[in-house]
N, CA, C and O atoms as a Tripos MOL2 file, in Angstrom:
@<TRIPOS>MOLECULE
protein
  264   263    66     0     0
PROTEIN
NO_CHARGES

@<TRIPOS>ATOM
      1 N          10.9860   -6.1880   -4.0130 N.3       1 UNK1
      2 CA         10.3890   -7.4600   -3.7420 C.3       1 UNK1
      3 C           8.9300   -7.2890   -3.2910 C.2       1 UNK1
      4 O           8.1090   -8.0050   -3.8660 O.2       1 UNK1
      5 N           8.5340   -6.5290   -2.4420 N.am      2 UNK2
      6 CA          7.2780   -5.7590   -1.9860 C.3       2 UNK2
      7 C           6.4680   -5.7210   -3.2200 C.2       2 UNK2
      8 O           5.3380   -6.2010   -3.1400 O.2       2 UNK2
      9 N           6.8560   -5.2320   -4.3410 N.am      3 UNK3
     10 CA          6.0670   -4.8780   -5.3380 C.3       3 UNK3
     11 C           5.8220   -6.5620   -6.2520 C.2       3 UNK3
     12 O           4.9020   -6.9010   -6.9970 O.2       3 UNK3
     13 N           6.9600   -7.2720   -5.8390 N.am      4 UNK4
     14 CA          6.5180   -8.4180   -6.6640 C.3       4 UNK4
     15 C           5.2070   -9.2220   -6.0340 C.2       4 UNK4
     16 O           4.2850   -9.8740   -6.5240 O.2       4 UNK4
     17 N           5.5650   -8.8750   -4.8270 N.am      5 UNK5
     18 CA          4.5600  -10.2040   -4.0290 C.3       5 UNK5
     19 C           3.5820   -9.4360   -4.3360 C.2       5 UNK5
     20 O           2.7290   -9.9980   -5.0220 O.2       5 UNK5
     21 N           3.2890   -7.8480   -3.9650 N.am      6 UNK6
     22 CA          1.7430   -7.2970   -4.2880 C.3       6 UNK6
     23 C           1.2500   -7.7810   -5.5390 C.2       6 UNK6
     24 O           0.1800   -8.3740   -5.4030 O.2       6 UNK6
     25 N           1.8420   -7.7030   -7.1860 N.am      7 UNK7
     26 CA          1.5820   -7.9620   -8.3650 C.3       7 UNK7
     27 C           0.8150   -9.6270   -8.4080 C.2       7 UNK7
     28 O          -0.2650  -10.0160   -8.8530 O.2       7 UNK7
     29 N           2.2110  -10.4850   -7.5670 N.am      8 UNK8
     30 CA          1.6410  -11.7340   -7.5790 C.3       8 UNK8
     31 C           0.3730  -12.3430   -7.2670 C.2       8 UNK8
     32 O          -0.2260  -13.2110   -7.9030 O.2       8 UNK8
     33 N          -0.1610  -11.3830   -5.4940 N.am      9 UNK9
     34 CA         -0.9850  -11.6120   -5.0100 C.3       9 UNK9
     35 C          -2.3230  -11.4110   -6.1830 C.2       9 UNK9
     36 O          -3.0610  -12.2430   -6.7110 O.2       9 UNK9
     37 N          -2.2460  -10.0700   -6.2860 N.am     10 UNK10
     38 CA         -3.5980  -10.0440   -7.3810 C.3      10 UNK10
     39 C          -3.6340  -10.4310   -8.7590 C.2      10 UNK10
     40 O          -4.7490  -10.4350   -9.2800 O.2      10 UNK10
     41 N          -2.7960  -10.7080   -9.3540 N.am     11 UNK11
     42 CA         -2.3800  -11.8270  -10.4920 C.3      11 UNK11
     43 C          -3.1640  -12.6760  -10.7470 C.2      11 UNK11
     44 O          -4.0920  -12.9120  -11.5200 O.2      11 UNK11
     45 N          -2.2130  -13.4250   -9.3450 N.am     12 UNK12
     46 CA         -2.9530  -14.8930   -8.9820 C.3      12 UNK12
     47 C          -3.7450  -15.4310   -8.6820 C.2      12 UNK12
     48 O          -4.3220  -16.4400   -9.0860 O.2      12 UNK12
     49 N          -3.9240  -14.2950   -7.3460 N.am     13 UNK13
     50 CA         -5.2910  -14.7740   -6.3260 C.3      13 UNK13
     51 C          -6.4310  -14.3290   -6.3240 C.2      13 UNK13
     52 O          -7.3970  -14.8550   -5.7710 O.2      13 UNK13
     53 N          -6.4170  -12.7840   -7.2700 N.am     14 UNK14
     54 CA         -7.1210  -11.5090   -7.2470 C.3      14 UNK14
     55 C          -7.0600  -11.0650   -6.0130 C.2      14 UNK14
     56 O          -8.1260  -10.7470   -5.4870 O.2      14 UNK14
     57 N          -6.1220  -10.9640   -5.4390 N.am     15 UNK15
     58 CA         -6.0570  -10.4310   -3.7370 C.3      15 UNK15
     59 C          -5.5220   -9.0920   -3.8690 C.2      15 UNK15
     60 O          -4.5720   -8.8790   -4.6220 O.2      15 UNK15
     61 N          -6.1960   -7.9540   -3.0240 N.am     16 UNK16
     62 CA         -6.0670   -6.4550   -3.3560 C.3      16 UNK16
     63 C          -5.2330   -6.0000   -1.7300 C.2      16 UNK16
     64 O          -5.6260   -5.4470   -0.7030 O.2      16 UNK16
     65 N          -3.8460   -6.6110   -2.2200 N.am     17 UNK17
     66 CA         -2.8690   -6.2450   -1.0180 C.3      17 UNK17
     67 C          -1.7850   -5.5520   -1.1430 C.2      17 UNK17
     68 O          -1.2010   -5.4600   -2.2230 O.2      17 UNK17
     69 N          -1.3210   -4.8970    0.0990 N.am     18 UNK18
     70 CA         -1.9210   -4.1740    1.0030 C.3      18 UNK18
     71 C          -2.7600   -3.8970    1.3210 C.2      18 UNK18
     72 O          -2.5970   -2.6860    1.1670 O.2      18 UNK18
     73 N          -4.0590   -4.0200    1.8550 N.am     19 UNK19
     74 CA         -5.3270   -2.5080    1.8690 C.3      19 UNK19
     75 C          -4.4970   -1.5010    2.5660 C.2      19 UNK19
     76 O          -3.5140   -1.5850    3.3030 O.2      19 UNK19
     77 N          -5.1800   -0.5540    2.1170 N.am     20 UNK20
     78 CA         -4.8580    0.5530    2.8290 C.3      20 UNK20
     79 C          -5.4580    1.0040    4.4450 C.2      20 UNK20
     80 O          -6.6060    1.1620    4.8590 O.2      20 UNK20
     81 N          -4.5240    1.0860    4.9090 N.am     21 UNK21
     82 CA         -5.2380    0.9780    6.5420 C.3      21 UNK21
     83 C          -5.3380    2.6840    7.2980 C.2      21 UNK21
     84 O          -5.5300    2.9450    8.4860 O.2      21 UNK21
     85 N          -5.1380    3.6250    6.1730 N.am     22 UNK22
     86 CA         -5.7160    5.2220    6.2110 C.3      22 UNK22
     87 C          -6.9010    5.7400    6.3600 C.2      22 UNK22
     88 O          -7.6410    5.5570    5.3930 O.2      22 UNK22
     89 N          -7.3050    6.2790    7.1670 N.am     23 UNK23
     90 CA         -8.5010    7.1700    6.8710 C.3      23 UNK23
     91 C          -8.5310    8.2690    5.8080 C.2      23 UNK23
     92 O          -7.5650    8.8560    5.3210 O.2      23 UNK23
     93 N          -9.7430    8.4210    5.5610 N.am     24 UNK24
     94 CA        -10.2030    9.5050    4.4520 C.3      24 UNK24
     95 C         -10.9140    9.8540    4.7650 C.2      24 UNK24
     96 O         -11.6990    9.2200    5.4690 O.2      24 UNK24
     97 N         -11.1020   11.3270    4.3610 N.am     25 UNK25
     98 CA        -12.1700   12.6160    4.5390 C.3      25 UNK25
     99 C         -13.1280   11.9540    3.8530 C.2      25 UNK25
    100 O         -13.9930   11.5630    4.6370 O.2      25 UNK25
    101 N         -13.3050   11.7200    2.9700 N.am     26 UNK26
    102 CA        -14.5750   10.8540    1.7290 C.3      26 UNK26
    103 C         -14.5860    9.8790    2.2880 C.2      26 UNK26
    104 O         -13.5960    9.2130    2.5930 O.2      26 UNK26
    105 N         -16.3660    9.4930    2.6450 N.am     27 UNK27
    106 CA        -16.6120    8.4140    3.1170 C.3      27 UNK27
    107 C         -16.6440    7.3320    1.9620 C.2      27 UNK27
    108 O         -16.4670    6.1150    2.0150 O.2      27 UNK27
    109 N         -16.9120    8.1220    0.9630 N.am     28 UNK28
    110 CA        -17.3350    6.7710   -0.3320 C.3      28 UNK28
    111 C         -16.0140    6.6870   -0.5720 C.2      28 UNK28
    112 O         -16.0570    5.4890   -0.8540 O.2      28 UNK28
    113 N         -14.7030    6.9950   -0.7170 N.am     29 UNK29
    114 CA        -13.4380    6.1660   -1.1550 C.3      29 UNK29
    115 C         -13.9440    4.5870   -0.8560 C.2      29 UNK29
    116 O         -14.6270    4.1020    0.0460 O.2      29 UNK29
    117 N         -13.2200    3.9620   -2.1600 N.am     30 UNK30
    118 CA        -13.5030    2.3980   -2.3030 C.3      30 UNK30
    119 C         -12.3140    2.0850   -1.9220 C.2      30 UNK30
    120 O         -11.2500    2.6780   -2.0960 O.2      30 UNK30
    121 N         -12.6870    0.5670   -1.0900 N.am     31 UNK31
    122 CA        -11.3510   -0.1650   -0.5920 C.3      31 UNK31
    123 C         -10.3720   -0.2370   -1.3680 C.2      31 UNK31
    124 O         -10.5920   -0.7300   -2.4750 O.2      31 UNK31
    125 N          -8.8060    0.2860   -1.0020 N.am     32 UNK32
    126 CA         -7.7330    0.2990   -1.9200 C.3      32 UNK32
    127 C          -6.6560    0.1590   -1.7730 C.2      32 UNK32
    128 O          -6.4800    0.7670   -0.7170 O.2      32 UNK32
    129 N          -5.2860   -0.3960   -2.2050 N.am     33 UNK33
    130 CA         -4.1150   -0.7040   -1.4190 C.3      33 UNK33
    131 C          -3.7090    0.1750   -1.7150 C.2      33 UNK33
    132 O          -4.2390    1.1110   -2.3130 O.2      33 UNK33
    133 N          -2.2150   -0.0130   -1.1870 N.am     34 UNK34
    134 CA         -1.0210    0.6050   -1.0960 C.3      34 UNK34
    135 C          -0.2950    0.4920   -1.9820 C.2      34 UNK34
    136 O          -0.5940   -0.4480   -2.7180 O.2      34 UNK34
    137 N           0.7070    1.1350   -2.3140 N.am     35 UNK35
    138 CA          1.9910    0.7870   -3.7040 C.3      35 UNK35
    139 C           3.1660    1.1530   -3.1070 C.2      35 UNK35
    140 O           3.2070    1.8260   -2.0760 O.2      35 UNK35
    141 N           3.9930    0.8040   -3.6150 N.am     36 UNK36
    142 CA          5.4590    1.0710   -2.7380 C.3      36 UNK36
    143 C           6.5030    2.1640   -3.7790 C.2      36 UNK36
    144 O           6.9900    1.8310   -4.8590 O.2      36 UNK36
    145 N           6.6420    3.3430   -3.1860 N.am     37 UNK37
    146 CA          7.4050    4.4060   -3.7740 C.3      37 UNK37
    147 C           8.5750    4.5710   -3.1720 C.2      37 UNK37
    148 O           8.6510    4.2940   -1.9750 O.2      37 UNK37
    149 N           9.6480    5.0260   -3.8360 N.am     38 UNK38
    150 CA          9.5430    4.8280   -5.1940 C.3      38 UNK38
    151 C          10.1950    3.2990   -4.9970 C.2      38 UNK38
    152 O          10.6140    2.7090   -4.0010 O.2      38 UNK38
    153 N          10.0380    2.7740   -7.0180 N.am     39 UNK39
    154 CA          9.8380    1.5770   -7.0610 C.3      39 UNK39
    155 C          11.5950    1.0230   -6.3540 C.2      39 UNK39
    156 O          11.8510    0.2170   -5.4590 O.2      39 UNK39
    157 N          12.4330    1.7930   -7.1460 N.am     40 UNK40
    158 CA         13.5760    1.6300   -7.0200 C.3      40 UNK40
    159 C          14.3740    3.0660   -6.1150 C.2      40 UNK40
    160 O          14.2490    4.2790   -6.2840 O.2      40 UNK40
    161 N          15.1740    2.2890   -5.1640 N.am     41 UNK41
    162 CA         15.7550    3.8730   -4.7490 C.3      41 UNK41
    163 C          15.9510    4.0120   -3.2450 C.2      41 UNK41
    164 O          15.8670    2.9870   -2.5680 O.2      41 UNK41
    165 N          16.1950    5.1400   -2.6750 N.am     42 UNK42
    166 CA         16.4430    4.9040   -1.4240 C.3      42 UNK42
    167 C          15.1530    5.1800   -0.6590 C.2      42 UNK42
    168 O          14.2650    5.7230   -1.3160 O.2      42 UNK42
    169 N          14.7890    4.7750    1.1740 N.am     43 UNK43
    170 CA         13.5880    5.2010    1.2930 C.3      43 UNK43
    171 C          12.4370    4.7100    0.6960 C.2      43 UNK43
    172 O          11.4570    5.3680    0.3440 O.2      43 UNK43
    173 N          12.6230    3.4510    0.5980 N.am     44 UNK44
    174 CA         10.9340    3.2520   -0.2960 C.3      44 UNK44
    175 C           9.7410    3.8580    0.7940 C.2      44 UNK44
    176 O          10.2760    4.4720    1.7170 O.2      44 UNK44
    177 N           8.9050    3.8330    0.8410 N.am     45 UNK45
    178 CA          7.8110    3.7000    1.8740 C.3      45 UNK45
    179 C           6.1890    2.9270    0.8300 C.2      45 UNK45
    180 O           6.0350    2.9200   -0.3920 O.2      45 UNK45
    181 N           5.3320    2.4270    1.8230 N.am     46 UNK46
    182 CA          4.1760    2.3540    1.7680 C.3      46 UNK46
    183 C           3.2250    3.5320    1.5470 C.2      46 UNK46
    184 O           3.0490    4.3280    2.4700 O.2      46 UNK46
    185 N           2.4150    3.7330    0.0240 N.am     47 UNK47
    186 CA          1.8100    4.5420   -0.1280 C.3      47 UNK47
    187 C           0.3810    4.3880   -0.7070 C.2      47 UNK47
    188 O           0.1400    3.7700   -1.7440 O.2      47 UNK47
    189 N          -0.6940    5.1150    0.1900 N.am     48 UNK48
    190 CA         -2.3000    5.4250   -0.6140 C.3      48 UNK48
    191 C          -2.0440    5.6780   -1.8510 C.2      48 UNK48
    192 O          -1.1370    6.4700   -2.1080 O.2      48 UNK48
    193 N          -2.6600    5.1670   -2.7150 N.am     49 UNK49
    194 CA         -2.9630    4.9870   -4.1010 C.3      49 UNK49
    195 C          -4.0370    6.1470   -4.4570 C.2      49 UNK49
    196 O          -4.0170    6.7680   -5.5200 O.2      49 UNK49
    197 N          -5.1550    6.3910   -3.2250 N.am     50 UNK50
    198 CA         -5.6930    7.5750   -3.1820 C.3      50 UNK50
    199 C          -5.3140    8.8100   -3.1090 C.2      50 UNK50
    200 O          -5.5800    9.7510   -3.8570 O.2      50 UNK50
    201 N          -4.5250    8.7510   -1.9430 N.am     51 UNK51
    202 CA         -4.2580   10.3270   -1.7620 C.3      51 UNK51
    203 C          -2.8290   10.6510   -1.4760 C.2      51 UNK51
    204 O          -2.3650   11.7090   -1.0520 O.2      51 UNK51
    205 N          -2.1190    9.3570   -1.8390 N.am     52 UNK52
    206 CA         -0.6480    9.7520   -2.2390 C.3      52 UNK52
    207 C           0.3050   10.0060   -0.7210 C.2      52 UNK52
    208 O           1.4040   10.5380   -0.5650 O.2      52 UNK52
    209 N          -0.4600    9.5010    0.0730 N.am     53 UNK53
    210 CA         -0.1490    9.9460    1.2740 C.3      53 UNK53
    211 C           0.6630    8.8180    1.4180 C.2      53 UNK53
    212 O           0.3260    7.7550    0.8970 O.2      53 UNK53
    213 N           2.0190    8.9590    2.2710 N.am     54 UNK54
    214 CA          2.9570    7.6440    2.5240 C.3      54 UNK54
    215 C           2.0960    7.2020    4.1240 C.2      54 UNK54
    216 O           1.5310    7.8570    5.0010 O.2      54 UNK54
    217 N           2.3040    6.1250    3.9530 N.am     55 UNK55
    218 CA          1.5650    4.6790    5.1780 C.3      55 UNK55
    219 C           2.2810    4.6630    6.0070 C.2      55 UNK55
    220 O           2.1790    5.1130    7.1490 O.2      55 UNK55
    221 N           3.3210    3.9860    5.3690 N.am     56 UNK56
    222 CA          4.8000    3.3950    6.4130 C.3      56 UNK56
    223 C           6.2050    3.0640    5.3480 C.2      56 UNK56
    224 O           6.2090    2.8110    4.1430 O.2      56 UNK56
    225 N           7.3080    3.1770    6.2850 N.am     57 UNK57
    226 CA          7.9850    2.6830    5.5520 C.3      57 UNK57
    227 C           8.3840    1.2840    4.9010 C.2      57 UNK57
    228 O           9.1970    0.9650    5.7690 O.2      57 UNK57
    229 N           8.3930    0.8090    4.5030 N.am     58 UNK58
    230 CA          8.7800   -0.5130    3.8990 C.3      58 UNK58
    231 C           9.5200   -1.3340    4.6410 C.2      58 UNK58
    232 O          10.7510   -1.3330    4.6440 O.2      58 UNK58
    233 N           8.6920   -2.1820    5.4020 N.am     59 UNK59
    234 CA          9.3370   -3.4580    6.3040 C.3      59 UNK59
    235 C           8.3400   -2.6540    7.4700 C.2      59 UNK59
    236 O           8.5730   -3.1400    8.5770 O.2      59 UNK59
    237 N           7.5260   -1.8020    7.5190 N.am     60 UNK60
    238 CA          6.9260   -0.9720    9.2610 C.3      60 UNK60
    239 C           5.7220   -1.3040    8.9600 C.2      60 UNK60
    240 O           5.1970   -1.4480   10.0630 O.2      60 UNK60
    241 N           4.8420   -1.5480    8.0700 N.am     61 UNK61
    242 CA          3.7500   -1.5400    7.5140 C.3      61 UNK61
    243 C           2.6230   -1.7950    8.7600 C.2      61 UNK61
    244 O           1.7120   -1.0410    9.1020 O.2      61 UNK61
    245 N           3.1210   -3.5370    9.4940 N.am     62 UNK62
    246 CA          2.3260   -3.7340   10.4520 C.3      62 UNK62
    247 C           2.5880   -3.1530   11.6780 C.2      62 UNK62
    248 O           1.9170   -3.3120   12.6980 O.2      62 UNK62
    249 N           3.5060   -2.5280   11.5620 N.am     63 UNK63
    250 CA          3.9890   -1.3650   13.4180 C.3      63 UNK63
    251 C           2.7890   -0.7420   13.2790 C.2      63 UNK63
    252 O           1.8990   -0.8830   14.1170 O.2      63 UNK63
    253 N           2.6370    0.1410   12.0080 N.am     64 UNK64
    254 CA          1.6810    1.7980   12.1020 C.3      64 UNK64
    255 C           0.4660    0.8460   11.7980 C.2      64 UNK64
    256 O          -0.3290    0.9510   12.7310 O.2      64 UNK64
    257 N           0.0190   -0.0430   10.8480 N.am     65 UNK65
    258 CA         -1.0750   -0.0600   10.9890 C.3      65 UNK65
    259 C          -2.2910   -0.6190   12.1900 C.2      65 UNK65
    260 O          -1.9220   -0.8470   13.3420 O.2      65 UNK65
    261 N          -3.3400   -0.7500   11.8930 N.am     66 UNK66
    262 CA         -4.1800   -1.1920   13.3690 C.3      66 UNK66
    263 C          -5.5710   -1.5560   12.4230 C.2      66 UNK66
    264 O          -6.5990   -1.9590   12.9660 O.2      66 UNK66
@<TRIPOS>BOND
     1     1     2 1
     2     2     3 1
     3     3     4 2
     4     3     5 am
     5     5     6 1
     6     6     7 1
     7     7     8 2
     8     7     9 am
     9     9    10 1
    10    10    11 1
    11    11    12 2
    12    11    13 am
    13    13    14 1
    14    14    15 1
    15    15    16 2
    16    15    17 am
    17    17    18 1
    18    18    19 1
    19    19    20 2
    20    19    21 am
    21    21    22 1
    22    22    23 1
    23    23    24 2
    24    23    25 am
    25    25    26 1
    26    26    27 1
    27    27    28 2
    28    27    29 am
    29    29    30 1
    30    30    31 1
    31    31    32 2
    32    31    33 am
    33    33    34 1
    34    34    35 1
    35    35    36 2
    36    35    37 am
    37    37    38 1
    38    38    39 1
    39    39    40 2
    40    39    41 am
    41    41    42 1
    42    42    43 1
    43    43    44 2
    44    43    45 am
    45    45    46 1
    46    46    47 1
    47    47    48 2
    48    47    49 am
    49    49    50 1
    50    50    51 1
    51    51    52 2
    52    51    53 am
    53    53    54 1
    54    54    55 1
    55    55    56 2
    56    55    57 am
    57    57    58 1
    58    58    59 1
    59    59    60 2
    60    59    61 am
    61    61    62 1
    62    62    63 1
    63    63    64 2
    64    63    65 am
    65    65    66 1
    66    66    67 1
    67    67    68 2
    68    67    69 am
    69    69    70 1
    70    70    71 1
    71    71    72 2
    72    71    73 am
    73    73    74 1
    74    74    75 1
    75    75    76 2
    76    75    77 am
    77    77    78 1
    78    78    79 1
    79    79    80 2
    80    79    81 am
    81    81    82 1
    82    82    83 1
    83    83    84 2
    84    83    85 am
    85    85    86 1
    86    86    87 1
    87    87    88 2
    88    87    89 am
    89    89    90 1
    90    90    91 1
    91    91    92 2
    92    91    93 am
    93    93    94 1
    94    94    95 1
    95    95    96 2
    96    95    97 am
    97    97    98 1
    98    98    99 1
    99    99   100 2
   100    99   101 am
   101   101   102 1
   102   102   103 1
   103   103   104 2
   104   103   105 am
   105   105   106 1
   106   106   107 1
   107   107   108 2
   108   107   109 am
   109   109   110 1
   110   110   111 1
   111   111   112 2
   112   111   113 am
   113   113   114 1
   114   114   115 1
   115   115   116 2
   116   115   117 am
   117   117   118 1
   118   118   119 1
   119   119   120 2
   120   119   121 am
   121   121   122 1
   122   122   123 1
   123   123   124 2
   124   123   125 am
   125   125   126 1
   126   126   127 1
   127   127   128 2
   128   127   129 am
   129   129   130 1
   130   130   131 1
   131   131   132 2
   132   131   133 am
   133   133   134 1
   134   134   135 1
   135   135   136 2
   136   135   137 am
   137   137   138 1
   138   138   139 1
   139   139   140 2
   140   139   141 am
   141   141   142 1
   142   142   143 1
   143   143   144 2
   144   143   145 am
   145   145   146 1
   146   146   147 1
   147   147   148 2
   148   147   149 am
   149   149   150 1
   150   150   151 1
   151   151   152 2
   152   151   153 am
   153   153   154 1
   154   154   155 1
   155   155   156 2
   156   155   157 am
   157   157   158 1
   158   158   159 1
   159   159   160 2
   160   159   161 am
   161   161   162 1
   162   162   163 1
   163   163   164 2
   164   163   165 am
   165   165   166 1
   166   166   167 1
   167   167   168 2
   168   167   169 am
   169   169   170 1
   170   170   171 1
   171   171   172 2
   172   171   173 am
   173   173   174 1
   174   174   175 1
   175   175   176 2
   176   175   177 am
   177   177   178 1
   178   178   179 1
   179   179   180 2
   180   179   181 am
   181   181   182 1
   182   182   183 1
   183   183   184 2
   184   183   185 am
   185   185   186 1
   186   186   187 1
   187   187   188 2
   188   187   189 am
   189   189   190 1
   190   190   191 1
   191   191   192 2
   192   191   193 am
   193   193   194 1
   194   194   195 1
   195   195   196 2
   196   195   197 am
   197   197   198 1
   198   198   199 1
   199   199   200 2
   200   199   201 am
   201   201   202 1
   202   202   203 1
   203   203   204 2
   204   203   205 am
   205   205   206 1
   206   206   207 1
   207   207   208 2
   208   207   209 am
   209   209   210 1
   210   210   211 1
   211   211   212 2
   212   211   213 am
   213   213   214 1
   214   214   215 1
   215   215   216 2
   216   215   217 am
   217   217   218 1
   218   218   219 1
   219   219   220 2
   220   219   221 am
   221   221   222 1
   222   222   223 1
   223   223   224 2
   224   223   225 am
   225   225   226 1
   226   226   227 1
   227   227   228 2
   228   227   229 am
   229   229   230 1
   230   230   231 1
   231   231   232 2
   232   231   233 am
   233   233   234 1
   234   234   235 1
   235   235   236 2
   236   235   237 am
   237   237   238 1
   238   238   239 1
   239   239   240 2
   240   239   241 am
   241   241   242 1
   242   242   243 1
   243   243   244 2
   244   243   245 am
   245   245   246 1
   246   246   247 1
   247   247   248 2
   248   247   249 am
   249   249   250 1
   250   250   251 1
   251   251   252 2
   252   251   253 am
   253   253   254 1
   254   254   255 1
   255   255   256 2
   256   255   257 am
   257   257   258 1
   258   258   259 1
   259   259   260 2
   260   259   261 am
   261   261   262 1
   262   262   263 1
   263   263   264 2
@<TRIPOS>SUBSTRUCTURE
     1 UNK1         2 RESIDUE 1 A UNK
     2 UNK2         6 RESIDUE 1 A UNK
     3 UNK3        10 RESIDUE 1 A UNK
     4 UNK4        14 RESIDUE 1 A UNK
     5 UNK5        18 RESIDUE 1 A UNK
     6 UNK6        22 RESIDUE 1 A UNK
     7 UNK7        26 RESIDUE 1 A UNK
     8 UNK8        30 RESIDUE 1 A UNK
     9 UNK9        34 RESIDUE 1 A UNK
    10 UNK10       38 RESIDUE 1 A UNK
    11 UNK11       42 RESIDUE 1 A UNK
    12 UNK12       46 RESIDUE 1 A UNK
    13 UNK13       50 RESIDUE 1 A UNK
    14 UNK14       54 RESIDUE 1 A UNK
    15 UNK15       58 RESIDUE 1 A UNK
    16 UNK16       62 RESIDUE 1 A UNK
    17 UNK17       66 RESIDUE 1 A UNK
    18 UNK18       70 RESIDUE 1 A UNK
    19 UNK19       74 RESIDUE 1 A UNK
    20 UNK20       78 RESIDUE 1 A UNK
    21 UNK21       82 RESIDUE 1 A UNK
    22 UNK22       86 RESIDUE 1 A UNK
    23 UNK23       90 RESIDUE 1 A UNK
    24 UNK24       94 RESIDUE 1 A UNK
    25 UNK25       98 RESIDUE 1 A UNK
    26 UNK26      102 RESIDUE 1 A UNK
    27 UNK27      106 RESIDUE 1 A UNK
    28 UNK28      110 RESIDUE 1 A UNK
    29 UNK29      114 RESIDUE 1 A UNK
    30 UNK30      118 RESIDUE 1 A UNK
    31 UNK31      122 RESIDUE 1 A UNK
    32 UNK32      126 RESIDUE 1 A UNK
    33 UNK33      130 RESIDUE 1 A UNK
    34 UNK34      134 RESIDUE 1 A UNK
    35 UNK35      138 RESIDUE 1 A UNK
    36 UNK36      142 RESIDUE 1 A UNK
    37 UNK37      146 RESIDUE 1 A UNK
    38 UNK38      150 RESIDUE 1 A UNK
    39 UNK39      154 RESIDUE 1 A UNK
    40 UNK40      158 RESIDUE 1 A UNK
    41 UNK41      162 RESIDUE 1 A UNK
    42 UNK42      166 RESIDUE 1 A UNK
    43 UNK43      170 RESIDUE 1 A UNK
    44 UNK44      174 RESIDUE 1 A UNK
    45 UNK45      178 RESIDUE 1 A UNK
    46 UNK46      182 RESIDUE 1 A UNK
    47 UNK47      186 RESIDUE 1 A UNK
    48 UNK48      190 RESIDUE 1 A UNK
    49 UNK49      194 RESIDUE 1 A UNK
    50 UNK50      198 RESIDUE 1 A UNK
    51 UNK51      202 RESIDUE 1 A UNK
    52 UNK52      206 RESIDUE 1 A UNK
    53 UNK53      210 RESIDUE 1 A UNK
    54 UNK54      214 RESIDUE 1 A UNK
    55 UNK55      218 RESIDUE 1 A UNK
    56 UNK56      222 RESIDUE 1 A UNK
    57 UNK57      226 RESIDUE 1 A UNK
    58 UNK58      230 RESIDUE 1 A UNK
    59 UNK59      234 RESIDUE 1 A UNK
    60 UNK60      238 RESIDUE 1 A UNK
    61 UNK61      242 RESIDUE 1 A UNK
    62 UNK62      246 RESIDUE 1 A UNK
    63 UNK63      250 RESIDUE 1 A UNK
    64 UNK64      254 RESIDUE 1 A UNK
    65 UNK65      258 RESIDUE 1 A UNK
    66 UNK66      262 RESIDUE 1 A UNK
């Protein structure tokens, strides 16, 4: 469901959600969301699109981020 509302958001609205709320070593990385891995399955989590790094788990998103 995560993945529908993200699709919808920028679809619709052009809204680029999640952002990603990670730091990076590279200052020039361009603003970028998150994707939710895997799509189907156990364990999804919240993941950088950059660096593949998991965020949070799916439903924690706003605990870890700041």
């Amino acid at each position: 469901m995560a993945q529908d509302v993200q699709e919808a958001l920028r679809d619709g609205a052009g809204l680029a959600w999640p952002p990603c709320p990670l730091p990076h070593a590279d200052d020039d990385v361009q603003p970028h969301v998150l994707h939710v891995l895997p799509d189907l399955g156990p364990d999804p989590h919240w993941v950088c699109e950059e660096s593949g790094t998991a965020a949070a788990p799916l439903g924690a998103l706003g605990a870890t981020a700041s």
